[in-house]
C-alpha positions in Angstrom: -0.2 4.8 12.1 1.6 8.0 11.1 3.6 5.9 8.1 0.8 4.2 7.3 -1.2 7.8 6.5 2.1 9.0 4.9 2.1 6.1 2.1 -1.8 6.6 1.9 -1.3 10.4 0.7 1.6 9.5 -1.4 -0.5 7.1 -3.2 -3.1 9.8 -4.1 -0.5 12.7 -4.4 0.6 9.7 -7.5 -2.8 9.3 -8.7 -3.7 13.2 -8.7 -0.5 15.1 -9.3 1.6 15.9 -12.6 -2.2 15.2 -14.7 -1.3 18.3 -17.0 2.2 16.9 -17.5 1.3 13.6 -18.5 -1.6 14.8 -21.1 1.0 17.5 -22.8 2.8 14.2 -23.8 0.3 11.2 -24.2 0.4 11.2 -27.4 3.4 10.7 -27.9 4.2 7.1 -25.9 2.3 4.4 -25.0 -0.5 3.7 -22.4 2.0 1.1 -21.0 4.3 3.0 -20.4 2.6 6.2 -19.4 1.3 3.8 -16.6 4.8 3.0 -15.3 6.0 6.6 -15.8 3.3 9.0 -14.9 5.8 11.9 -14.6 6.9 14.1 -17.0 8.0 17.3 -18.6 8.9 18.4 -22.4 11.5 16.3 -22.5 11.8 13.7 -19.9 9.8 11.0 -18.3 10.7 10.2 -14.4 10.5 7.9 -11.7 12.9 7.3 -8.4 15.5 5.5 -9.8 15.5 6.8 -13.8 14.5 8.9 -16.6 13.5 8.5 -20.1 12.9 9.9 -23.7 9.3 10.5 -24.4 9.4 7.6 -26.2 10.3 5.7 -23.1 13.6 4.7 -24.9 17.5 6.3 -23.8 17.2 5.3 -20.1 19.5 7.5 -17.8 19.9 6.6 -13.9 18.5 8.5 -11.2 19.3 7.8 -7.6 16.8 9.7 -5.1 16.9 8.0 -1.9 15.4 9.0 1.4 17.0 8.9 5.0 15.0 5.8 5.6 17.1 4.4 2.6 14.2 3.7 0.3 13.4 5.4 -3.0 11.7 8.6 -3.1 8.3 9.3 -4.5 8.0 11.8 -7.5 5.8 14.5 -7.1 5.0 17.4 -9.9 7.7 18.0 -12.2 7.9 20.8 -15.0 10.8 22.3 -17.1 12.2 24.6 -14.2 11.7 21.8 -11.1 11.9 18.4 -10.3 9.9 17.8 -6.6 9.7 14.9 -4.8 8.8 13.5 -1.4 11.9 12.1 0.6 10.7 9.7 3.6 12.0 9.6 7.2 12.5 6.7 10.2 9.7 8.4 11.7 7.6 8.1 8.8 7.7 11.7 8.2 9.3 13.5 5.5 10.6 16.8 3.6 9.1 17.9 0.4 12.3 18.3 -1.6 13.0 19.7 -5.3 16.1 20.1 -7.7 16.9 22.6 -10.2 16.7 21.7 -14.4 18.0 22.7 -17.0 18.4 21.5 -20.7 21.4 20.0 -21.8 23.1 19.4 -24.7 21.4 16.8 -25.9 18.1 18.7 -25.3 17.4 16.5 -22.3 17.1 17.5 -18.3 20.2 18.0 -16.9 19.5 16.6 -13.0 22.0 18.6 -10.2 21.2 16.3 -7.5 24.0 18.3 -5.5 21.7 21.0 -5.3 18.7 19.7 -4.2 17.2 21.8 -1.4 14.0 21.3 1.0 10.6 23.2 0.3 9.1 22.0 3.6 8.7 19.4 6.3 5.4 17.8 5.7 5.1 15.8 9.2 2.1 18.0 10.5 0.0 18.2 6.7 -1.9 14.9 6.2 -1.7 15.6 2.4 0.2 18.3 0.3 0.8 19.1 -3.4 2.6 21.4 -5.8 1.1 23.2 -8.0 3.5 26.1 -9.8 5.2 27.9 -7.3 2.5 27.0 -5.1 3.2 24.5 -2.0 -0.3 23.6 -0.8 -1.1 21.2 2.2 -3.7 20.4 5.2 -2.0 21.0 8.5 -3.7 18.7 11.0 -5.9 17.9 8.7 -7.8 21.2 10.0 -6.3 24.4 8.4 -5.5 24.9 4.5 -2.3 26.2 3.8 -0.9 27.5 1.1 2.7 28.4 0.6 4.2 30.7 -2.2 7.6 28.9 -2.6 9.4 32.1 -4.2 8.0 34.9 -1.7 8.1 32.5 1.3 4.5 33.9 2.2 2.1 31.9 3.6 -1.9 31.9 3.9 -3.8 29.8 6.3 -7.5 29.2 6.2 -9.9 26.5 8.3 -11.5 24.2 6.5 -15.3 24.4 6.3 -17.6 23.5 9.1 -19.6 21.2 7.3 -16.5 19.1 6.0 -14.3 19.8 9.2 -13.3 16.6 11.2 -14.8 15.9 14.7 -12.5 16.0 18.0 -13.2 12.7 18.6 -11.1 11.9 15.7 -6.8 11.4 16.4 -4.7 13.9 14.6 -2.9 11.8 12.0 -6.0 10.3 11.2 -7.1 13.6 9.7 -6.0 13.1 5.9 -7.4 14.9 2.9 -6.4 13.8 -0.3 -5.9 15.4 -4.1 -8.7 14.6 -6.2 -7.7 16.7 -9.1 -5.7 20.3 -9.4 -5.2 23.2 -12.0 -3.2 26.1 -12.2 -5.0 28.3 -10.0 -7.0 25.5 -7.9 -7.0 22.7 -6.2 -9.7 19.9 -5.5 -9.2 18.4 -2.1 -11.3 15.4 -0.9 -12.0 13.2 2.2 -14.5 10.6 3.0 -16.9 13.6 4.4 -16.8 15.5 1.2 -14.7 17.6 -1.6 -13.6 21.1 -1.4 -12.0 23.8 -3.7 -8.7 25.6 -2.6 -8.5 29.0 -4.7 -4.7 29.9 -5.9 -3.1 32.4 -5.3 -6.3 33.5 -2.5 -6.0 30.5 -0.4 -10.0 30.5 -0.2 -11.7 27.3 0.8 -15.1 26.6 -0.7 -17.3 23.2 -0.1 -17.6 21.7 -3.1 -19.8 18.4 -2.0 -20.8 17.3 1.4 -20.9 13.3 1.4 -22.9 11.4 4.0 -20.8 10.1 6.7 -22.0 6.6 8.5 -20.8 4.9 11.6 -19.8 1.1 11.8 -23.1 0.3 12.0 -23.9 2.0 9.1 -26.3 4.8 10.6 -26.0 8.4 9.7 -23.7 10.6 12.2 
């Protein structure tokens, strides 16, 4: 269960992380390939296994590979960072990232021999970068975020109103990133959307959704 909620918040994290990144450059390559490369910088277009030109042209190899031996997933990447997700056996995972700089060529220049952990995500059921912000939902209960260059951390509980009930398994407690700025962060659920404040930490319910039972009754 605990790798199958791991690939579910990876597949969000993909759908709802590098957003200001890939607009800088959309209009400069095309929708096809934007769709196979969502994630990107000034110069450089990435995914597990290579990077591109803006133009999707001058491939150049790129071998991040996790413990479990299969590719990593590419979180947020900017001009200073590249971060990515690196999977375990157990289906957890570190949050990694690697130092860039520009080359001569005016491209990233990728030290993969430097590459150091951020955090080990096994206990937050969904996480995200956003500047030197590391935020992510321990237990699916508490909001934390984590300033990556002070090493300080804030921890907040999630709402009452969008709070998970004890009835419901630990790993089974998963928010997801519905969209992010510089100084915020949408999270969502199936119960409702809330707003995670940078560089506060402060939670605020955003919209309370219905829940319903198998049966299709209000809870």
């Amino acid at each position: 269960m605990k790798r199958k909620v791991v690939a579910i918040i990876i597949i969000v994290l993909l759908a709802g992380c590098g957003r200001d990144s890939v607009e800088k450059i959309s209009q400069n390559i095309s929708p096809s390939i934007m769709e196979t490369f969502p994630y990107a910088n000034s110069t450089d277009i990435y995914t597990s296994t290579a990077r591109y030109a803006l133009d999707g042209s001058k491939r150049k190899g790129l071998n991040l590979i996790g413990t479990d031996g299969l590719d990593c997933s590419i979180l947020p990447v900017d001009d200073k960072w590249l971060y990515y997700y690196s999977g375990d056996e157990e289906g957890t995972g570190n949050l990694k990232r690697i130092p860039l700089q520009k080359g001569a060529d005016k491209r990233d220049v990728v030290a993969l021999n430097k590459a150091e952990n951020v955090r080990d995500t096994q206990y937050e059921h969904g996480f995200t970068v956003a500047g030197n912000y590391y935020a992510g939902i321990s237990y699916g209960t508490v909001a934390l975020l984590y300033n990556m260059n002070t090493r300080e951390i804030i921890r907040c509980k999630i709402p009452k109103d969008l709070s998970y009930t004890k009835d419901v398994e630990p790993e089974d407690k998963y928010w997801c990133v519905l969209e992010q700025g510089k100084d915020w962060i949408l999270w969502e659920r199936d119960h409702g959307v809330m707003l995670q404040k940078i560089p506060t930490g402060e939670l605020y319910t955003v919209e309370k959704k219905e829940a319903y039972d198998v049966h299709g009754k209000k809870k």
